[in-house]
C-alpha positions in Angstrom: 42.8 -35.2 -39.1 42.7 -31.7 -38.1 44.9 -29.1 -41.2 46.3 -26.9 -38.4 46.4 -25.9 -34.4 46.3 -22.2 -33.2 47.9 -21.8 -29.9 47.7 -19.0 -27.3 51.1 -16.8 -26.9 52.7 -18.2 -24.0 54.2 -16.3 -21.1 58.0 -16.6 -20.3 58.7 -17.7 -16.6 61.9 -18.4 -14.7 60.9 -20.8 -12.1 63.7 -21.5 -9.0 64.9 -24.7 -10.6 65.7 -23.5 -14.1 68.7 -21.9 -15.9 66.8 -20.1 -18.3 63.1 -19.0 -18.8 60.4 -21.7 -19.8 57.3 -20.8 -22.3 54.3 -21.5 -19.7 50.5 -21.0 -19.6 48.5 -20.4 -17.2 44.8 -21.0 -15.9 42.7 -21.8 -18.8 43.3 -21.3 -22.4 42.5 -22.0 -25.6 44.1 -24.1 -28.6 42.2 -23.8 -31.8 42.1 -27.0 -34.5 41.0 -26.3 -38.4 39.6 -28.9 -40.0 38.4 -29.3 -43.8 35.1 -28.3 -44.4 32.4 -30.6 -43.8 34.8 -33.1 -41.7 33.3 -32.7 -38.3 29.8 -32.7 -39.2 30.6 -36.1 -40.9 32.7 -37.4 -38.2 30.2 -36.4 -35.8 32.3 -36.0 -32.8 36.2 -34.8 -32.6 38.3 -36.9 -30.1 41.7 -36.3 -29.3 44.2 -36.0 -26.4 46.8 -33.1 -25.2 49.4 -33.6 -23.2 49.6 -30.9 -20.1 52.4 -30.5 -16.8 52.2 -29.1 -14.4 54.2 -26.7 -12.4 54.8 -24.7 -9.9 58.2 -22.3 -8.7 60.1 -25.3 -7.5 59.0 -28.5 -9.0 57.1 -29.8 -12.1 55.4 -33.1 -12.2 55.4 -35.4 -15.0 53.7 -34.7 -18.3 50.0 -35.9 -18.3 47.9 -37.3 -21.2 44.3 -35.5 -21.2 41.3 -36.9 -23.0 39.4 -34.1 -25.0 36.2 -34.3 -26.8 34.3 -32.1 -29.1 30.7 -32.3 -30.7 30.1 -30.2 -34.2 28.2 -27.0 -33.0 
């Protein structure tokens, strides 16, 4: 189990159908999981899912569940 995520600052948007802003990224970007030493390497592969949506200006479609995988470099 990973001991801590690191996540990207996220940009504040006000898209047509909201009240207020929303916390948003966008394109590509990075989230960063610690681990104890020596657990990957033992493991030998990292498995996990994060859970994206979608969105444009006027609409946002329902959360999605992503597979992710990792090898020990």
């Amino acid at each position: 189990m990973p001991i801590g995520f690191r996540y990207p600052q996220p940009r504040s948007y006000v898209p047509s159908f909201a009240a207020r802003a929303l916390n948003v990224y966008d394109g590509a970007i990075n989230i960063t999981a610690s681990f104890h030493q020596g657990l990957i390497r033992k493991a030998g592969r990292v498995r996990g899912t994060v859970t994206a949506q979608a969105c444009n200006d006027q609409i946002c479609l329902p959360p999605a569940n992503l597979p992710i995988a990792a090898n020990p470099e």
